[in-house]
DSSP file (Angstrom, degrees, kcal/mol; ACC not computed):
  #  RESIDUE AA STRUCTURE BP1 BP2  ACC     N-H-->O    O-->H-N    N-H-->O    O-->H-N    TCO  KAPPA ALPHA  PHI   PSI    X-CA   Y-CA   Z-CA
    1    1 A X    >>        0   0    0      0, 0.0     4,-2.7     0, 0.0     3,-1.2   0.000 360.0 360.0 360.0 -39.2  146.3   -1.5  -53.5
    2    2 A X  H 3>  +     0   0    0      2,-0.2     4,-1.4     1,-0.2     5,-0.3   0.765 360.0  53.7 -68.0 -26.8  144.6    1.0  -51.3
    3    3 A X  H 3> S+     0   0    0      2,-0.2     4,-2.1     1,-0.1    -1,-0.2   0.858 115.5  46.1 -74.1 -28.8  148.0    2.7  -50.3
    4    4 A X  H <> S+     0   0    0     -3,-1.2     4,-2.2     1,-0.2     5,-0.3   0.898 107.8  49.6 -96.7 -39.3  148.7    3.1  -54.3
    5    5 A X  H  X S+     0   0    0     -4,-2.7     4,-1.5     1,-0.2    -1,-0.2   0.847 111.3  52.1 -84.6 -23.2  145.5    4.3  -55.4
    6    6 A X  H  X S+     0   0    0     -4,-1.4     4,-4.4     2,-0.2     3,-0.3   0.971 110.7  55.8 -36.1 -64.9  145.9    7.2  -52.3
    7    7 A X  H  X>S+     0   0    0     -4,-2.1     4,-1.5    -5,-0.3     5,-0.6   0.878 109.6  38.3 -31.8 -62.6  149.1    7.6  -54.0
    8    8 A X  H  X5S+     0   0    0     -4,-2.2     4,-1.3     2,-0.2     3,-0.4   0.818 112.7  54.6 -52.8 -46.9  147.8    8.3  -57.3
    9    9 A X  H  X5S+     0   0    0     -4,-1.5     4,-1.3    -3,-0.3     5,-0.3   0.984 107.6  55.5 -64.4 -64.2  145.1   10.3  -56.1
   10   10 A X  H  X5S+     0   0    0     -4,-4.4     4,-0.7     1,-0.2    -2,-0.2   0.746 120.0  29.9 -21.0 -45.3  147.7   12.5  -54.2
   11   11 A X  H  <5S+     0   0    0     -4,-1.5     4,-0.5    -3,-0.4     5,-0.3   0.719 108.7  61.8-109.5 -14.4  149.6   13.2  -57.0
   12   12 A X  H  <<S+     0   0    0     -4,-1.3    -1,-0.2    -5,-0.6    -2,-0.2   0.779 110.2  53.6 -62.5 -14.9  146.8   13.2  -60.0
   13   13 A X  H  < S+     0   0    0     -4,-1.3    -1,-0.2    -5,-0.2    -2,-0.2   0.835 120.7  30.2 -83.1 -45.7  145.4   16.3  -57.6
   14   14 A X  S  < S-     0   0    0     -4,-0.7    -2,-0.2    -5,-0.3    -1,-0.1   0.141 113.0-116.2-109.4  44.6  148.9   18.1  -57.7
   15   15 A X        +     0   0    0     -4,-0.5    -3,-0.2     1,-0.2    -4,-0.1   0.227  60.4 146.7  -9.6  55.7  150.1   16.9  -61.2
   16   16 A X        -     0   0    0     -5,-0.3     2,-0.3    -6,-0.1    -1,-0.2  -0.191  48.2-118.7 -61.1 127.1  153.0   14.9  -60.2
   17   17 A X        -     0   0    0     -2,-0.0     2,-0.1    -5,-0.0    -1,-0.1  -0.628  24.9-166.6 -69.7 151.5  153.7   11.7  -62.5
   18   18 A X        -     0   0    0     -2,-0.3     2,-0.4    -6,-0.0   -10,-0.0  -0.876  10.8-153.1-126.1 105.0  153.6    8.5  -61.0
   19   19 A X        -     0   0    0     -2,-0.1     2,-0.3     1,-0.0    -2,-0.0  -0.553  23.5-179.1 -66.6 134.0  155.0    5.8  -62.8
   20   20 A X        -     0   0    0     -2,-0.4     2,-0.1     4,-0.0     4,-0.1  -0.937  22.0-139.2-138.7 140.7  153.1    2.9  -61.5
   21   21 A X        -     0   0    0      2,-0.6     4,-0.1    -2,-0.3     3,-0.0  -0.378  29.0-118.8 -99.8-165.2  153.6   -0.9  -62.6
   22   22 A X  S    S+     0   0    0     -2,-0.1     2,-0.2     2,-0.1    -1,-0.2   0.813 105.0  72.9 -99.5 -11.9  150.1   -3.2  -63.0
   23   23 A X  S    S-     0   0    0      1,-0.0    -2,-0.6     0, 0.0     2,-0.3  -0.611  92.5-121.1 -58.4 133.2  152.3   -5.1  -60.1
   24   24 A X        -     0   0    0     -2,-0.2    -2,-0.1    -4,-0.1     2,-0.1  -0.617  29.3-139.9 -89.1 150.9  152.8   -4.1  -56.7
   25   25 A X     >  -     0   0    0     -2,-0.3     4,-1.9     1,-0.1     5,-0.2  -0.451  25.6-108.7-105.0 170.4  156.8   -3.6  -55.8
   26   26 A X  H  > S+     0   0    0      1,-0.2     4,-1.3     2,-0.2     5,-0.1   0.713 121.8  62.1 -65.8 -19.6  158.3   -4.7  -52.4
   27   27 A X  H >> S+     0   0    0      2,-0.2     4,-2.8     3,-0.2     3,-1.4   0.970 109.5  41.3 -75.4 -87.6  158.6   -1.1  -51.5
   28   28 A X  H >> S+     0   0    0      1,-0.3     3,-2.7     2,-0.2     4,-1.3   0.782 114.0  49.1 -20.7-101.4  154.6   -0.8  -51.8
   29   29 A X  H 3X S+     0   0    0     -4,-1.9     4,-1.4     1,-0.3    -1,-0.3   0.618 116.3  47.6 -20.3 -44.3  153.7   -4.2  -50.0
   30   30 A X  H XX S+     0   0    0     -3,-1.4     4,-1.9    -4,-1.3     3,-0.6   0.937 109.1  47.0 -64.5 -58.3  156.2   -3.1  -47.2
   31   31 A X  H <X S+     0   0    0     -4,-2.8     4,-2.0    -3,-2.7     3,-0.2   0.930 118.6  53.2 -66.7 -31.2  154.8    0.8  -46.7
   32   32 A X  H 3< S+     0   0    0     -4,-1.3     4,-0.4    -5,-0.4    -1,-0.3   0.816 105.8  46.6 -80.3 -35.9  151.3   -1.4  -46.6
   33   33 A X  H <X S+     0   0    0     -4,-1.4     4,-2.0    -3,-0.6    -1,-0.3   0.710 116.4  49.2 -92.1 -18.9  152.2   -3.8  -44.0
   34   34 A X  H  X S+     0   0    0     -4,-1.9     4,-1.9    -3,-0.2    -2,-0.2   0.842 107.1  48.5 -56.2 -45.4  153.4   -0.9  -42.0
   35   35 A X  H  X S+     0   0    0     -4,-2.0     4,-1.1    -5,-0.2    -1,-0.2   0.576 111.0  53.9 -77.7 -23.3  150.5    1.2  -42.3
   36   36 A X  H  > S+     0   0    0     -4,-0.4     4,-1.0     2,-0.2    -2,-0.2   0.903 111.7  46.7 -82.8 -72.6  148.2   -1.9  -41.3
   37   37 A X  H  X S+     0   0    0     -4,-2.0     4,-1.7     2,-0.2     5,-0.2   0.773 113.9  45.7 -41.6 -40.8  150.4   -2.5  -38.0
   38   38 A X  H  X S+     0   0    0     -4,-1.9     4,-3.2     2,-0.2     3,-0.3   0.963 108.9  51.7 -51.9 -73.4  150.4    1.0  -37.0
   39   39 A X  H  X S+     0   0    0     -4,-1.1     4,-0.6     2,-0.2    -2,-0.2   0.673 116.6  49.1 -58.0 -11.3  146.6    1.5  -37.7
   40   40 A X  H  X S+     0   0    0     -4,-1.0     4,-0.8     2,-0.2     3,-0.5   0.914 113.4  41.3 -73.8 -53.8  146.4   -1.9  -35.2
   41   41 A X  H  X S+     0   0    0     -4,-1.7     4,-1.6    -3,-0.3    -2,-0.2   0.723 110.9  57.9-100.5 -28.9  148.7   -0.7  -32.4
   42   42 A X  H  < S+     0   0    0     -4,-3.2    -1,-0.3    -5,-0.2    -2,-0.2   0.919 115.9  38.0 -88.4 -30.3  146.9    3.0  -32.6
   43   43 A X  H  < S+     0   0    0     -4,-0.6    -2,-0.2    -3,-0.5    -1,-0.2   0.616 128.5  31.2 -86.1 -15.2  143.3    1.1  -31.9
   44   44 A X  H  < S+     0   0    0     -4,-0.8    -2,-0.2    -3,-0.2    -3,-0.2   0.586 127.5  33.5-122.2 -19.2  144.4   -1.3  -29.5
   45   45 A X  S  X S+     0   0    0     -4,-1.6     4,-1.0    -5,-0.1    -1,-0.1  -0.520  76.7 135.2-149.4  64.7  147.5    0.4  -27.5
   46   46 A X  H  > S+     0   0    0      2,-0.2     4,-0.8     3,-0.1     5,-0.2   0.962  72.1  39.5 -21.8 -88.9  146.6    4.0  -27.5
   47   47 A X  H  4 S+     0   0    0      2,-0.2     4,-0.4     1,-0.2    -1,-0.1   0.454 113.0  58.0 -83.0 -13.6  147.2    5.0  -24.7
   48   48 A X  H >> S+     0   0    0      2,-0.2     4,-1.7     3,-0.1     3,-1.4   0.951 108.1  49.4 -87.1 -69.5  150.5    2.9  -24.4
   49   49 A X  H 3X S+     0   0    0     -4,-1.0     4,-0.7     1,-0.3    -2,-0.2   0.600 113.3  46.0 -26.8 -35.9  152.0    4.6  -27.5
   50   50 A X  H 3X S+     0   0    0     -4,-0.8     4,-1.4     2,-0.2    -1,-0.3   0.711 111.5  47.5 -95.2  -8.4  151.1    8.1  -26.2
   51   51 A X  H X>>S+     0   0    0     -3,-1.4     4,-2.4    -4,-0.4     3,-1.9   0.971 113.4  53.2 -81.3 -76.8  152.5    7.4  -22.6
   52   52 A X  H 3X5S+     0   0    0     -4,-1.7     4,-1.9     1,-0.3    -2,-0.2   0.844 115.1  46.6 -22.5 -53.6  156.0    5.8  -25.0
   53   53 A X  H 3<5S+     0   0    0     -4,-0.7    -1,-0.3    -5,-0.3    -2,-0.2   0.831 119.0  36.7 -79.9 -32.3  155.9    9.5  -26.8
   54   54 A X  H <<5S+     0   0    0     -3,-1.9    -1,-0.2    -4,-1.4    -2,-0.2   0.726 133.1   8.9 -93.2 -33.3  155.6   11.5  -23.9
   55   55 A X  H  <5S-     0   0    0     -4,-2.4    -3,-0.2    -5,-0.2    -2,-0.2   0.460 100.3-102.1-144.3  -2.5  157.8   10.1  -20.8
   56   56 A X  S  <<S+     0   0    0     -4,-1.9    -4,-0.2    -5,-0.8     2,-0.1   0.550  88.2  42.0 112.0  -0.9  159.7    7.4  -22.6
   57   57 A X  S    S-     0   0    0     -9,-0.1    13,-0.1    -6,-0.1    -8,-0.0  -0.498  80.7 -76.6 149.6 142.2  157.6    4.5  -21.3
   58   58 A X        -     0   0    0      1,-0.1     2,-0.2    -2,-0.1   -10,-0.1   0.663  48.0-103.5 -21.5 149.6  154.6    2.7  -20.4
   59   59 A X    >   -     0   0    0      1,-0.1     3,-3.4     2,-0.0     6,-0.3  -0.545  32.4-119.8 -76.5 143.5  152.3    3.2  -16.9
   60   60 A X  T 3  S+     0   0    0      1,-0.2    -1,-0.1    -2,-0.2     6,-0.1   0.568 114.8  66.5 -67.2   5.4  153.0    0.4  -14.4
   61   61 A X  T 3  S+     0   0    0      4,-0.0     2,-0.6     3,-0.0    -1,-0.2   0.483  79.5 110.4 -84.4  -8.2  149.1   -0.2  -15.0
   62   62 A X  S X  S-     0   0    0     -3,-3.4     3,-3.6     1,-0.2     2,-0.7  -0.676  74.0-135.0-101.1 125.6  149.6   -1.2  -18.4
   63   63 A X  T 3  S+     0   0    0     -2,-0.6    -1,-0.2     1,-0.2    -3,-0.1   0.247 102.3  55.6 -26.4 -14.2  149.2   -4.8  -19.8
   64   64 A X  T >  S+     0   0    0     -2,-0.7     3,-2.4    -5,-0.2     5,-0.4   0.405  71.6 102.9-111.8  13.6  152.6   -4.4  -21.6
   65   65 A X  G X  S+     0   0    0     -3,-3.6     3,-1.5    -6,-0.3     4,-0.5   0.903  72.6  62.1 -51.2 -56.0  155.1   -3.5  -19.2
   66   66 A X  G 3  S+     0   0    0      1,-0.4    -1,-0.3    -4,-0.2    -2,-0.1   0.451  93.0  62.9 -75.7   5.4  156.6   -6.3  -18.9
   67   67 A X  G <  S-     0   0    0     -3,-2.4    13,-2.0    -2,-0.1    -1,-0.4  -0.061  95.7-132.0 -79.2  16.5  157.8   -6.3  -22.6
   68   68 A X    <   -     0   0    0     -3,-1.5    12,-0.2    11,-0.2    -2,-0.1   0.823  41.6-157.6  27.3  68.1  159.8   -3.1  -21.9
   69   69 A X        -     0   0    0     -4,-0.5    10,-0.2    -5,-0.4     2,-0.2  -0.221  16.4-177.0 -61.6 175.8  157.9   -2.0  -25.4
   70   70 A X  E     -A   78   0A   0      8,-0.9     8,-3.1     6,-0.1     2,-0.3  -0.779  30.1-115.9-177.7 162.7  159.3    0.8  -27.6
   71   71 A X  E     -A   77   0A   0      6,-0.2     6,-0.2     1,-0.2     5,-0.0  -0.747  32.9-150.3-104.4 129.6  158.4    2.8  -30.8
   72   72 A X        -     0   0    0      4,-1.2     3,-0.4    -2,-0.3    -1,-0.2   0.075  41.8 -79.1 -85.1-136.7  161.0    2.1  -33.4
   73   73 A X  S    S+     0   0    0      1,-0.2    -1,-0.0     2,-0.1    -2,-0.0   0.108 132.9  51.0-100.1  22.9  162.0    4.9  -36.3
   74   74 A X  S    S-     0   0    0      2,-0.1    -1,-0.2   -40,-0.0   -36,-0.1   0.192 127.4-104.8-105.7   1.0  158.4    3.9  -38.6
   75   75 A X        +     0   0    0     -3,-0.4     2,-0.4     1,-0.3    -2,-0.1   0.485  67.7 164.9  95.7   6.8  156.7    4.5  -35.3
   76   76 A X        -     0   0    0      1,-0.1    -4,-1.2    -5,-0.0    -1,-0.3  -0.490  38.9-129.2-111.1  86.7  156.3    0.8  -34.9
   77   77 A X  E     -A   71   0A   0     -2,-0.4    20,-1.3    -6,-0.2     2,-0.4  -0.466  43.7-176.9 -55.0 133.7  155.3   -0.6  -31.0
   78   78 A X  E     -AB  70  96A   0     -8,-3.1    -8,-0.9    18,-0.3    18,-0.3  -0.996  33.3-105.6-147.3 135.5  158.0   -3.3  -30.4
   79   79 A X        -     0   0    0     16,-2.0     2,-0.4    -2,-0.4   -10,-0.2  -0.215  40.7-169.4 -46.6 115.4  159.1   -6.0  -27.7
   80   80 A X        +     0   0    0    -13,-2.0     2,-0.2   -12,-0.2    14,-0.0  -0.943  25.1 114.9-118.2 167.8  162.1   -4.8  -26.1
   81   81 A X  S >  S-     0   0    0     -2,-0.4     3,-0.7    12,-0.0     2,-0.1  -0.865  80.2 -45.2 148.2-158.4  164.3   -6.8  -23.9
   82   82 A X  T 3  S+     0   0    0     -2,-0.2    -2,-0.1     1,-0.2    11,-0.0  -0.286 106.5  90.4-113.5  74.2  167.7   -8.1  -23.6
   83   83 A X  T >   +     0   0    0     10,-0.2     3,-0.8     3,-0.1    -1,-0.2   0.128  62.1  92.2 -75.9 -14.1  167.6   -9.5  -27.3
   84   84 A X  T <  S+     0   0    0     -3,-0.7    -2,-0.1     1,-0.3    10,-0.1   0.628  84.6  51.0 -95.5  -5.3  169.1   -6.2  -28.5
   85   85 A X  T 3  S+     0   0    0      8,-0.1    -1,-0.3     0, 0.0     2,-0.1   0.739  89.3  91.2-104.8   7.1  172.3   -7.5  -28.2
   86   86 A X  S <  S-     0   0    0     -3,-0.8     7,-0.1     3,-0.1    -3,-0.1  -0.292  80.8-112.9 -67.9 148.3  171.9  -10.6  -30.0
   87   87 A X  S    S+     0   0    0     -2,-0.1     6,-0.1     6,-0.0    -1,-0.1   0.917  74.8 119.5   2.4 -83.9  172.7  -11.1  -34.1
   88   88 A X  S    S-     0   0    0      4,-0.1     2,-0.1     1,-0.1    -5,-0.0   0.629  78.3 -94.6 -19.9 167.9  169.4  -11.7  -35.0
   89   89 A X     >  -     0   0    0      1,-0.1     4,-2.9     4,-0.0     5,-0.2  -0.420  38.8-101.3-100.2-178.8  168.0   -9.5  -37.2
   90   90 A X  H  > S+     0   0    0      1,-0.3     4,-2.4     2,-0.3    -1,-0.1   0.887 120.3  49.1 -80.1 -28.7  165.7   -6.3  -35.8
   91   91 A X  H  4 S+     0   0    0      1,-0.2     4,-0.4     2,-0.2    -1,-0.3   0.910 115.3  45.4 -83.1 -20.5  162.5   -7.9  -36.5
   92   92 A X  H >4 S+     0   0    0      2,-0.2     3,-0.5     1,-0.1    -2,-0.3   0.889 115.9  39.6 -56.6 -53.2  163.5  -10.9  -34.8
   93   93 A X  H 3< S+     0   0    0     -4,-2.9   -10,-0.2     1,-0.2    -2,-0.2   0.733 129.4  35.5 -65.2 -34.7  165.1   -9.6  -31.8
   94   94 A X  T 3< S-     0   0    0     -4,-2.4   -15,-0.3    -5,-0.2    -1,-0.2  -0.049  79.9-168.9-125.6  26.4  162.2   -6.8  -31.5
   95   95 A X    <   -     0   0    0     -3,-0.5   -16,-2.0    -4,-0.4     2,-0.1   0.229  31.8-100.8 -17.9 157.5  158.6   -8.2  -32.7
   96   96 A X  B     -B   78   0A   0    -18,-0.3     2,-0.6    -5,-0.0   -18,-0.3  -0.263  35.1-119.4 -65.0 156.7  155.8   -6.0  -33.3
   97   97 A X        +     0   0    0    -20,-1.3     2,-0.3    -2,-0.1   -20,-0.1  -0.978  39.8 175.8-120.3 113.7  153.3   -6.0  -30.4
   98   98 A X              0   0    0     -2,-0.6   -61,-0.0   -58,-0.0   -57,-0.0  -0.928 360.0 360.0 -98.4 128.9  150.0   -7.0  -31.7
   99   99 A X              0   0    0     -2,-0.3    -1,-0.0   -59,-0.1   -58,-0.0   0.660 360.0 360.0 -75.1 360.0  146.7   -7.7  -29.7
């Protein structure tokens, strides 16, 4: 609900419709659970995330080397490993890294 009423606010400043239902769509709930994980991994793995952005991977000091992490394309910290050749689907193969 907070992600939508940003929305609204966004465009109710630059006076874009928004059609909006009294129900939140899968699209919403999804950008929400993103935006939650993100704001997790940016307070708790800082400094791993900017080390990922810059040089392509973690310091050999860091509590998550050995998960070969990576950023997916939503910015998303993720297990990486040898899963990535597997079937499974991406969130399966690649969990989110959560403290």
């Amino acid at each position: 609900w907070v992600l939508r009423c940003k929305t609204l606010l966004r465009h109710k400043t630059s006076q874009t419709a928004v059609k909006t239902t009294s129900n939140l769509t899968l699209n919403e709930l999804y950008d929400a659970t993103t935006f939650i994980i993100k704001s997790i991994q940016h307070e708790h793995f800082y400094e791993d995330i900017e080390n990922i952005n810059k040089t392509g991977t973690v310091t050999s000091k860091s509590k998550l080397k050995n998960l070969t992490p990576f950023l997916d394309d939503k910015g998303i910290l993720r297990v990486g490993g040898r899963l990535q050749l597997s079937s499974l689907p991406e969130d399966a193969k690649h969990p989110a890294i959560l403290p």
